[in-house]
mmJSON file of the N, C-alpha and C atoms, coordinates in Angstrom:
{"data_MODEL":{"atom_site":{
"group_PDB":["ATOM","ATOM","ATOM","ATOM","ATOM","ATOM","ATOM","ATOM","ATOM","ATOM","ATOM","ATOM","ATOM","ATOM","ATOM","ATOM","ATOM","ATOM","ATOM","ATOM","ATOM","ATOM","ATOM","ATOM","ATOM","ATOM","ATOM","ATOM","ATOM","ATOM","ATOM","ATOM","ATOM","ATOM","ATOM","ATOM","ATOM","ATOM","ATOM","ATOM","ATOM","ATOM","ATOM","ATOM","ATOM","ATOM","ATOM","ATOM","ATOM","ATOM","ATOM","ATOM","ATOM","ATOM","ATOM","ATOM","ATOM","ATOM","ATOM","ATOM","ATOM","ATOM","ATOM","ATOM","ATOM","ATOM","ATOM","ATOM","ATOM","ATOM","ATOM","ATOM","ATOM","ATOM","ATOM","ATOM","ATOM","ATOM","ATOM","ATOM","ATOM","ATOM","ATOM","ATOM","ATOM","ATOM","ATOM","ATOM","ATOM","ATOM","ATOM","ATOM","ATOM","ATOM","ATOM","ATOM","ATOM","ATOM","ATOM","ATOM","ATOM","ATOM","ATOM","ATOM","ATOM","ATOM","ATOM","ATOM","ATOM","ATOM","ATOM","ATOM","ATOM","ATOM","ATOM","ATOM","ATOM","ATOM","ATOM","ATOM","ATOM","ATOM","ATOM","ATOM","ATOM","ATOM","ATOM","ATOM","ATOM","ATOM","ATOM","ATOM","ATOM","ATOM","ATOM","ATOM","ATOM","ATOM","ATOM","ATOM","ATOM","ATOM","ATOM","ATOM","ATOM","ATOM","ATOM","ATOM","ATOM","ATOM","ATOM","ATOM","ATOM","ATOM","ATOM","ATOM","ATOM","ATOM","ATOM","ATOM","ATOM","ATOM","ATOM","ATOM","ATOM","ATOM","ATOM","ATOM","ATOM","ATOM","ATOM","ATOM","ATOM","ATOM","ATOM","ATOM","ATOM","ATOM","ATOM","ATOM","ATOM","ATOM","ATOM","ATOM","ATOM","ATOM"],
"id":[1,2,3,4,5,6,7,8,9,10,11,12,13,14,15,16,17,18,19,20,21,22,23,24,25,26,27,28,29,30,31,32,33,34,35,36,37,38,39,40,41,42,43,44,45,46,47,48,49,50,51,52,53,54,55,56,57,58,59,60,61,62,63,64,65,66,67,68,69,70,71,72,73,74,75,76,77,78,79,80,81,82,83,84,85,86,87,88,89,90,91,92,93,94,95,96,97,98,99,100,101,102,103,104,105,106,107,108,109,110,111,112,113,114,115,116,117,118,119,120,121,122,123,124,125,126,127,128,129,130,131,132,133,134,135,136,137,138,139,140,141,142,143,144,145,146,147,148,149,150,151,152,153,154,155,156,157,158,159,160,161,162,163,164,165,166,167,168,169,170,171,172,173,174,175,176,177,178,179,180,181,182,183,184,185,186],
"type_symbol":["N","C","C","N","C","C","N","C","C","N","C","C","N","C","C","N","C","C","N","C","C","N","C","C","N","C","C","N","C","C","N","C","C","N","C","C","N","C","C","N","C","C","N","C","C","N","C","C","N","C","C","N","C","C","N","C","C","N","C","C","N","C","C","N","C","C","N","C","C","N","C","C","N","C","C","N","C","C","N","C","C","N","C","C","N","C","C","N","C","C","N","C","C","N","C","C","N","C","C","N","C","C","N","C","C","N","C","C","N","C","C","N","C","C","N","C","C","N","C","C","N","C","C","N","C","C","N","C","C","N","C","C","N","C","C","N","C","C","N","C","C","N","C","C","N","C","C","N","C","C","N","C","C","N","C","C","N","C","C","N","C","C","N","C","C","N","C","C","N","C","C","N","C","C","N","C","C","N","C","C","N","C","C","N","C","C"],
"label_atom_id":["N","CA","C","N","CA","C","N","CA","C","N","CA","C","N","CA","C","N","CA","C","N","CA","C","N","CA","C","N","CA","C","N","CA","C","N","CA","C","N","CA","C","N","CA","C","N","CA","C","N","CA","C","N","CA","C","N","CA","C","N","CA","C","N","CA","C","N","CA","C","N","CA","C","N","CA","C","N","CA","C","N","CA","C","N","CA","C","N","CA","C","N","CA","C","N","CA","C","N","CA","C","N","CA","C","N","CA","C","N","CA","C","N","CA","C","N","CA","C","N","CA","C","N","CA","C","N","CA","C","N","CA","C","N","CA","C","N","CA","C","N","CA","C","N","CA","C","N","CA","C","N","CA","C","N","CA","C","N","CA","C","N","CA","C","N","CA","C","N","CA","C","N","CA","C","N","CA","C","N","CA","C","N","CA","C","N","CA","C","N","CA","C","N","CA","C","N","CA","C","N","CA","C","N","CA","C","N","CA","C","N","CA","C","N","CA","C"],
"label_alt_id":[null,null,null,null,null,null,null,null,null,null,null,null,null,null,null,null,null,null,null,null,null,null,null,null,null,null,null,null,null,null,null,null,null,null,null,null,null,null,null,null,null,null,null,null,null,null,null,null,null,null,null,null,null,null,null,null,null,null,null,null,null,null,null,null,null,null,null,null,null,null,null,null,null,null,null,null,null,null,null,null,null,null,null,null,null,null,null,null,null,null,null,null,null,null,null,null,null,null,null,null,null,null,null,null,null,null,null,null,null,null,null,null,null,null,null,null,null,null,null,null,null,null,null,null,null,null,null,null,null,null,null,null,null,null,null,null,null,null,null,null,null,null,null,null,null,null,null,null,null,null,null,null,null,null,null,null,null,null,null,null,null,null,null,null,null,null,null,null,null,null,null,null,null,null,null,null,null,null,null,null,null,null,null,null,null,null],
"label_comp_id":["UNK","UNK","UNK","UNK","UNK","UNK","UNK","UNK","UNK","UNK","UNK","UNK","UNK","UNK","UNK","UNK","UNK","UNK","UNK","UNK","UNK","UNK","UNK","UNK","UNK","UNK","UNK","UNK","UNK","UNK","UNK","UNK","UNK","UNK","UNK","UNK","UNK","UNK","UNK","UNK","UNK","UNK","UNK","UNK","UNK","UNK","UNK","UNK","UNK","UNK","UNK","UNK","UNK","UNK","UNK","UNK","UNK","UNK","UNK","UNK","UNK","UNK","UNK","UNK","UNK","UNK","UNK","UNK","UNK","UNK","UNK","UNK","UNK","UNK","UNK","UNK","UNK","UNK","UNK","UNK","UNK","UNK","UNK","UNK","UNK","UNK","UNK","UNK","UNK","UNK","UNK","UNK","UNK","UNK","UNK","UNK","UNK","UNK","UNK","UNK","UNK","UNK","UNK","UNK","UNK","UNK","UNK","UNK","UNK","UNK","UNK","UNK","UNK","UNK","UNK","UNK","UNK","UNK","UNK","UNK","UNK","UNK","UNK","UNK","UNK","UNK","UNK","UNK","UNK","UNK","UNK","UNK","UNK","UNK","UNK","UNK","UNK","UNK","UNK","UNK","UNK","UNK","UNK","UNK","UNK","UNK","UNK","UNK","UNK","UNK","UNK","UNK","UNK","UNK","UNK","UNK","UNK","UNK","UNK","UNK","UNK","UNK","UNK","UNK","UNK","UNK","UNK","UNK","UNK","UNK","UNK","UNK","UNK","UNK","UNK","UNK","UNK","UNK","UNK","UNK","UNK","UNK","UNK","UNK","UNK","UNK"],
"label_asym_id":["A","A","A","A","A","A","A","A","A","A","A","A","A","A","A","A","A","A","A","A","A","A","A","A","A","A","A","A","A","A","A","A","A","A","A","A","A","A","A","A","A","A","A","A","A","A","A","A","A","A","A","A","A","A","A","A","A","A","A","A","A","A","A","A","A","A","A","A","A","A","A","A","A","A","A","A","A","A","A","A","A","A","A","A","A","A","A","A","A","A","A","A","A","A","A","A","A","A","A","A","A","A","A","A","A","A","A","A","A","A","A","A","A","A","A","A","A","A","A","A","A","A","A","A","A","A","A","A","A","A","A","A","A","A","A","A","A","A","A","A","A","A","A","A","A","A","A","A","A","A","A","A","A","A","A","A","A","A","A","A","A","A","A","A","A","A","A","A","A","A","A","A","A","A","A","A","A","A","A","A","A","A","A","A","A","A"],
"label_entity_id":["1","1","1","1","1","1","1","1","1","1","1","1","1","1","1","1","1","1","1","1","1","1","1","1","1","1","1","1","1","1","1","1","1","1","1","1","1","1","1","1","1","1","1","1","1","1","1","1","1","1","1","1","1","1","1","1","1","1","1","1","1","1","1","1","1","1","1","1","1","1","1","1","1","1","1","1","1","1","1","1","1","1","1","1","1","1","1","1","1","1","1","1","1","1","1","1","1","1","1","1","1","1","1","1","1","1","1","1","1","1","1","1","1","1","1","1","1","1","1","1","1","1","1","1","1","1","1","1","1","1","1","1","1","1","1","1","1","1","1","1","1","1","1","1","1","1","1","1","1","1","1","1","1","1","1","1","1","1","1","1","1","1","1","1","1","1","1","1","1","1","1","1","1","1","1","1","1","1","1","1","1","1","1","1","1","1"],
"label_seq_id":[1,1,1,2,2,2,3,3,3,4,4,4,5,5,5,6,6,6,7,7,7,8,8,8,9,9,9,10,10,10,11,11,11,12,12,12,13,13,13,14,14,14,15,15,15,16,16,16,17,17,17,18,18,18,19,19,19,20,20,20,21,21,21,22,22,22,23,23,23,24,24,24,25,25,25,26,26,26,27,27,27,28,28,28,29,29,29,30,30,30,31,31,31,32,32,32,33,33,33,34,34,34,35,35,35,36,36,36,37,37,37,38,38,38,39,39,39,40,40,40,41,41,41,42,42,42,43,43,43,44,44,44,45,45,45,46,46,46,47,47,47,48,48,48,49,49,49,50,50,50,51,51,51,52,52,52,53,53,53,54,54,54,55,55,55,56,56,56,57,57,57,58,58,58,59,59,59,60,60,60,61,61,61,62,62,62],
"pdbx_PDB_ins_code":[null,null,null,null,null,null,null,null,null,null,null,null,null,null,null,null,null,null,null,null,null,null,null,null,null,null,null,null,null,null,null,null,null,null,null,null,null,null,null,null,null,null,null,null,null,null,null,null,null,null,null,null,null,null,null,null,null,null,null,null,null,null,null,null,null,null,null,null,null,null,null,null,null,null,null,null,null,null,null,null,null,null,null,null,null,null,null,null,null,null,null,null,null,null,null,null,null,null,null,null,null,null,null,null,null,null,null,null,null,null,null,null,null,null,null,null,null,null,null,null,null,null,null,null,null,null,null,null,null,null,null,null,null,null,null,null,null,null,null,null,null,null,null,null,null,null,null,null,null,null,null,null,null,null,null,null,null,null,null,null,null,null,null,null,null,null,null,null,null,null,null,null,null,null,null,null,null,null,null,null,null,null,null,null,null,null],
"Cartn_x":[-6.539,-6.119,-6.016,-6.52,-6.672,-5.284,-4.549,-3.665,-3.649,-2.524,-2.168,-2.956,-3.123,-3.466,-1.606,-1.119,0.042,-0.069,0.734,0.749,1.406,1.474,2.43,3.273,4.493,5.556,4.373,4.39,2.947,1.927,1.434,0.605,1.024,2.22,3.111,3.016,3.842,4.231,3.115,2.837,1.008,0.41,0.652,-0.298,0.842,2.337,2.636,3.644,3.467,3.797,5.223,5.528,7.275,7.61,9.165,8.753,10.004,10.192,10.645,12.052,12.815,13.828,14.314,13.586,13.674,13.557,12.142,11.892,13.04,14.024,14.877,16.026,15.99,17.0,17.226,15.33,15.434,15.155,14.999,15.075,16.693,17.445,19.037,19.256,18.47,19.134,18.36,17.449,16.759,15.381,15.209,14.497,12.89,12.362,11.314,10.744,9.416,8.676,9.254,9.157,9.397,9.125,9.833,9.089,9.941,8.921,8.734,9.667,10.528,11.245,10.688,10.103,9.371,10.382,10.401,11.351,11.72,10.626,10.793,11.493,12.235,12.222,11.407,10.338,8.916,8.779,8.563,8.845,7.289,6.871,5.292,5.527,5.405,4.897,3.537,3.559,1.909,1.392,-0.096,-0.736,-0.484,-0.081,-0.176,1.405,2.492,3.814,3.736,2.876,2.633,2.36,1.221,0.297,1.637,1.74,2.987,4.168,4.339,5.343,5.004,4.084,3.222,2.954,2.845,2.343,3.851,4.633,6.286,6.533,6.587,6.934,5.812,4.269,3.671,4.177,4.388,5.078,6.488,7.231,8.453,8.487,7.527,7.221,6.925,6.428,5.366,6.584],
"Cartn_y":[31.014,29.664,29.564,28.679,28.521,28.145,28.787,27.693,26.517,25.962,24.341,24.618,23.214,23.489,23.385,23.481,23.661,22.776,21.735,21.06,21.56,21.453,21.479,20.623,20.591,19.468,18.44,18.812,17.972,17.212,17.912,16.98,16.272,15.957,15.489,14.183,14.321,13.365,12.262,12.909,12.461,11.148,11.725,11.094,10.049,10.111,9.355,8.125,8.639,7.636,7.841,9.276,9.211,10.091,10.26,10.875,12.103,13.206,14.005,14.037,12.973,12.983,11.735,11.031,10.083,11.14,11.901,12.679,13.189,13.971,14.873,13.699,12.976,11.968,12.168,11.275,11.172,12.451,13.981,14.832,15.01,14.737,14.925,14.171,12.759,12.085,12.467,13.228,13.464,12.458,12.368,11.121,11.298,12.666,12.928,13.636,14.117,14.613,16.062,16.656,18.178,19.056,19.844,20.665,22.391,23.117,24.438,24.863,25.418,26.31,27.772,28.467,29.382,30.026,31.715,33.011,32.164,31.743,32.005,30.698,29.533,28.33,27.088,27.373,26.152,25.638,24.297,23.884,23.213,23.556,23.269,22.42,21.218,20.147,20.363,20.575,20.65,19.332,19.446,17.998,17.285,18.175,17.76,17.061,17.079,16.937,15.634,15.781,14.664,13.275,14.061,12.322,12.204,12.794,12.368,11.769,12.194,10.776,10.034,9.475,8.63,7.757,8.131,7.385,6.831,7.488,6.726,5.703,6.196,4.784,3.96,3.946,2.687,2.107,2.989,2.249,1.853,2.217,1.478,0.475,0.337,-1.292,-2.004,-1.969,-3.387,-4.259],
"Cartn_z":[-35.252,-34.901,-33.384,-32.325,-31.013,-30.894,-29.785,-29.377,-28.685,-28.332,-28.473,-26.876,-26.208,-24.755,-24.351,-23.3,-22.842,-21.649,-21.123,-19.98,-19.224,-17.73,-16.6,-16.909,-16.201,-15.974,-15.137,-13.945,-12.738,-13.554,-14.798,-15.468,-16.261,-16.958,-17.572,-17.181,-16.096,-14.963,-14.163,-14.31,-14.093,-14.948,-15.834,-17.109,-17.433,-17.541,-17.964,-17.062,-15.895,-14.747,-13.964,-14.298,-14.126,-13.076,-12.553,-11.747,-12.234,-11.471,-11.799,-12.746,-11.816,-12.174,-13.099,-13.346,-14.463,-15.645,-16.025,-16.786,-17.268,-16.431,-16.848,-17.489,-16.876,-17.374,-18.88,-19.411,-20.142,-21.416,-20.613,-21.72,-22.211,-21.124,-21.239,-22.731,-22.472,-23.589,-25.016,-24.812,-25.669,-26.294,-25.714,-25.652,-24.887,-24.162,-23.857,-24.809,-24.629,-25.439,-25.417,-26.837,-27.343,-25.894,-25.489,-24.436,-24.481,-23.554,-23.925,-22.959,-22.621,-21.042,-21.522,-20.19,-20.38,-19.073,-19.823,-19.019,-17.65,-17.106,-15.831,-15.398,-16.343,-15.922,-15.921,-15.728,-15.838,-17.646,-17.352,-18.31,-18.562,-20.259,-20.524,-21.663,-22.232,-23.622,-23.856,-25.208,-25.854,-26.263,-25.794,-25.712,-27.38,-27.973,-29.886,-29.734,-28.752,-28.689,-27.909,-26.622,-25.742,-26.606,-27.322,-27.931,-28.682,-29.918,-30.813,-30.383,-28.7,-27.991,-27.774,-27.369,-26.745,-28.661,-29.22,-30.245,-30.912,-30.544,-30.95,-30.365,-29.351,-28.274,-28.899,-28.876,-29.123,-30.371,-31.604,-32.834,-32.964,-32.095,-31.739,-30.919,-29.983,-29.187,-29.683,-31.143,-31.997,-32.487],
"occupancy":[1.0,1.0,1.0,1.0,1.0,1.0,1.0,1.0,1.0,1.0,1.0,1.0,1.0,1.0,1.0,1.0,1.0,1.0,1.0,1.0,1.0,1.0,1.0,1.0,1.0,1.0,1.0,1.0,1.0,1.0,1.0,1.0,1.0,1.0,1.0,1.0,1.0,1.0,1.0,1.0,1.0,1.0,1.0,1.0,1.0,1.0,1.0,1.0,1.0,1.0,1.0,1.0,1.0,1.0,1.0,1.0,1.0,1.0,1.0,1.0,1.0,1.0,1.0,1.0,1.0,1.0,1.0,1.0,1.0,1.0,1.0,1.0,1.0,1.0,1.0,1.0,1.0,1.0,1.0,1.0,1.0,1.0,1.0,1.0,1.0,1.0,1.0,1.0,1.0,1.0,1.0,1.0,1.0,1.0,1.0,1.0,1.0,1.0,1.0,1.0,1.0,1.0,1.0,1.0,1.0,1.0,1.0,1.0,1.0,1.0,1.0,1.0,1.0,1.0,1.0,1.0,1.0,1.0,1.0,1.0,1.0,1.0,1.0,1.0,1.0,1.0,1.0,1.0,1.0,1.0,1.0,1.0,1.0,1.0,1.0,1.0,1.0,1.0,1.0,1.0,1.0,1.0,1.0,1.0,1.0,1.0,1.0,1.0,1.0,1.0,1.0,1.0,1.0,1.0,1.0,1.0,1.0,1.0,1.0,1.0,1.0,1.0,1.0,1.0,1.0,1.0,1.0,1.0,1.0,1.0,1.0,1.0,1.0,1.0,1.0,1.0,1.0,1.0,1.0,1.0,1.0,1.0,1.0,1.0,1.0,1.0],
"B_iso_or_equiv":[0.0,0.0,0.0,0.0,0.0,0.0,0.0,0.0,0.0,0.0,0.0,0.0,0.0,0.0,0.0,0.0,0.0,0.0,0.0,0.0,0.0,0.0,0.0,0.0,0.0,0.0,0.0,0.0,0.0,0.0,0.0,0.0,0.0,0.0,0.0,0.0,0.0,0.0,0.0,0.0,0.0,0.0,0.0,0.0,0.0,0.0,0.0,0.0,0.0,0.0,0.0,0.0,0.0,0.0,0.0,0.0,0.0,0.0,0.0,0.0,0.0,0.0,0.0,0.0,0.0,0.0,0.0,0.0,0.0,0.0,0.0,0.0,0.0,0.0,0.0,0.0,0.0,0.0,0.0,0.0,0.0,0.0,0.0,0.0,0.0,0.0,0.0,0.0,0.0,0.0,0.0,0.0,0.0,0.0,0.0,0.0,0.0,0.0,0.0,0.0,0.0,0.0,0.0,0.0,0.0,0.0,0.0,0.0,0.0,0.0,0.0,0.0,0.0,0.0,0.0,0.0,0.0,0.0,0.0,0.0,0.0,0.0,0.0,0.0,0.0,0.0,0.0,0.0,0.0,0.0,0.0,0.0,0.0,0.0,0.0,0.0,0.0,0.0,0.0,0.0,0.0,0.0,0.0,0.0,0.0,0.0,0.0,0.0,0.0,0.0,0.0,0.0,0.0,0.0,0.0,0.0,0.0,0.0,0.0,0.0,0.0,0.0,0.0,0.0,0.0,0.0,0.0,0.0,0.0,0.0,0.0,0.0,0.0,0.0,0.0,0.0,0.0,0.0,0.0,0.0,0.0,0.0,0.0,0.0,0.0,0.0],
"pdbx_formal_charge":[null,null,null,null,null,null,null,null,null,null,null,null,null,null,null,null,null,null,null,null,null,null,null,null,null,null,null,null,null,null,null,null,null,null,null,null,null,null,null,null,null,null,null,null,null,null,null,null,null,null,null,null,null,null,null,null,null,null,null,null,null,null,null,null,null,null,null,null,null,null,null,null,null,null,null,null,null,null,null,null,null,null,null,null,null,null,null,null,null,null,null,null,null,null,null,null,null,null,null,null,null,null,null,null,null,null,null,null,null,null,null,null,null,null,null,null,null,null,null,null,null,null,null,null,null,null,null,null,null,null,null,null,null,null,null,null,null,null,null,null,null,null,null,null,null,null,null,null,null,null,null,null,null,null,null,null,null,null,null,null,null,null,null,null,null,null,null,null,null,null,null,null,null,null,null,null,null,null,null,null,null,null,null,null,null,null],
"auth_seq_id":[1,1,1,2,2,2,3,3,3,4,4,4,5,5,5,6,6,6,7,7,7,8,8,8,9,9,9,10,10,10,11,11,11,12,12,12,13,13,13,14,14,14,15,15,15,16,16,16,17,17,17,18,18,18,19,19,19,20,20,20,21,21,21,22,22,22,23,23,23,24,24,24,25,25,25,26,26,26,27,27,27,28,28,28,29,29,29,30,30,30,31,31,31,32,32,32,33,33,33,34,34,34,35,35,35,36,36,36,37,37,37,38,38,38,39,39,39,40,40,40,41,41,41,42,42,42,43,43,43,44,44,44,45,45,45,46,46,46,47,47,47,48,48,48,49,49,49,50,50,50,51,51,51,52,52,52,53,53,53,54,54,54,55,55,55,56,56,56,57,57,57,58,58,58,59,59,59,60,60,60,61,61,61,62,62,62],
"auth_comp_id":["UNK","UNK","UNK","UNK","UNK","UNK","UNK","UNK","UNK","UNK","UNK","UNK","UNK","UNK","UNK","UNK","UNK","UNK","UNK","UNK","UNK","UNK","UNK","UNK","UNK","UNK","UNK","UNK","UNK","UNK","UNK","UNK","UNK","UNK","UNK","UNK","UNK","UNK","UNK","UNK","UNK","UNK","UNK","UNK","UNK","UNK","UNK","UNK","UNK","UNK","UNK","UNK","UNK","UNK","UNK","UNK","UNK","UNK","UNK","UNK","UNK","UNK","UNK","UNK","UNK","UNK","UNK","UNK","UNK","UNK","UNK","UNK","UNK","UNK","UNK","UNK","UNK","UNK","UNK","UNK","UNK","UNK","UNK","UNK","UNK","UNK","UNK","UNK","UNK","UNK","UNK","UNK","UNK","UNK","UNK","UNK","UNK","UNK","UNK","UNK","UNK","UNK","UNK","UNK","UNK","UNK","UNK","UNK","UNK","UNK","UNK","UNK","UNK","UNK","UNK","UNK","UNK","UNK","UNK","UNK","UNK","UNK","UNK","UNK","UNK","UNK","UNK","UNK","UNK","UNK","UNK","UNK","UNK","UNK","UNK","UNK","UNK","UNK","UNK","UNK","UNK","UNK","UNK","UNK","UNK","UNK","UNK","UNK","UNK","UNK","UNK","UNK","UNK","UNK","UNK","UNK","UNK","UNK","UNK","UNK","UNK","UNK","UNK","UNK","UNK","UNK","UNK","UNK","UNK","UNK","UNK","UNK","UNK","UNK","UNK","UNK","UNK","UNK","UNK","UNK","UNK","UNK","UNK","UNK","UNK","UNK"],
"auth_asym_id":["A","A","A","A","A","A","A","A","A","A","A","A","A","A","A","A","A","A","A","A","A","A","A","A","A","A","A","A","A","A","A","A","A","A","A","A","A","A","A","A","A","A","A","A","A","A","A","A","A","A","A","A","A","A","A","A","A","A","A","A","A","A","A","A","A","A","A","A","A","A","A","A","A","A","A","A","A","A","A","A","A","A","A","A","A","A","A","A","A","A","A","A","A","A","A","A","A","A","A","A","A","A","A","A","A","A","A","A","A","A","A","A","A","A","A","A","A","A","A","A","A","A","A","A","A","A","A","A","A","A","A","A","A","A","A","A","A","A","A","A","A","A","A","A","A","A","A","A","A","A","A","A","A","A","A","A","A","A","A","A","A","A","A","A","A","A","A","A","A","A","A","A","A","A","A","A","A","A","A","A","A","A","A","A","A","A"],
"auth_atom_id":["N","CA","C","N","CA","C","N","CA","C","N","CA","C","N","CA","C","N","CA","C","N","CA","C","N","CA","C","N","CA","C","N","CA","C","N","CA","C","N","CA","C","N","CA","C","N","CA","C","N","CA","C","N","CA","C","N","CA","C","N","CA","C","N","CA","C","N","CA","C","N","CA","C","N","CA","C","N","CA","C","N","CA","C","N","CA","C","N","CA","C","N","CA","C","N","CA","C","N","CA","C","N","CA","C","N","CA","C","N","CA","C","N","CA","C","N","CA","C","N","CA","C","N","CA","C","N","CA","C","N","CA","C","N","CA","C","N","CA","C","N","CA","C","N","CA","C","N","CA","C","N","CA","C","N","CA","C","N","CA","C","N","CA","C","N","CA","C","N","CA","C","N","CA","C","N","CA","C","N","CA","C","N","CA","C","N","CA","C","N","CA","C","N","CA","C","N","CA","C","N","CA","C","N","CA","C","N","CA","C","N","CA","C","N","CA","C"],
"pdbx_PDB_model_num":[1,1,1,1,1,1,1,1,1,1,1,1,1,1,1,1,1,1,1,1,1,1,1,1,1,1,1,1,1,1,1,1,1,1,1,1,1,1,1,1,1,1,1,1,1,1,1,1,1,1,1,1,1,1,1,1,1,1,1,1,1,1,1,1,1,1,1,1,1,1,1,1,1,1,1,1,1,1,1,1,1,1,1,1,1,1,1,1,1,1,1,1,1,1,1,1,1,1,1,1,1,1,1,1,1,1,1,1,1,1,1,1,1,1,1,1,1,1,1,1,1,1,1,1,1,1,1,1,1,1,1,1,1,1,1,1,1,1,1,1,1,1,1,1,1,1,1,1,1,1,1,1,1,1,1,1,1,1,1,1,1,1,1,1,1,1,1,1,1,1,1,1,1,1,1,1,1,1,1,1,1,1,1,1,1,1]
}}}
């Protein structure tokens, strides 16, 4: 089985228009997409976690 691709935080942010610290805001509230904290601190969301937020929010806006 391939694994997932893994995003940066940087590409995250990127793609979905935000900026660092909004992001964290909204992981506080729980409310960002699923994400990974890895040993070292850096934090990675898998693109299968990304879309699946991205597709909430669109079915909760209708």
């Amino acid at each position: 089985m391939p694994s997932q691709k893994k995003l940066k935080l940087p590409e995250v942010l990127a793609e979905i228009g935000m900026s660092r610290a909004a992001f964290y805001r909204m992981r506080a509230r729980g409310k960002a997409p699923r994400c990974t904290k890895l040993p070292n601190g850096q934090i990675r969301v898998s693109r299968e976690a990304l879309d699946a937020w991205w597709a909430d929010l669109e079915e909760n806006a209708a």
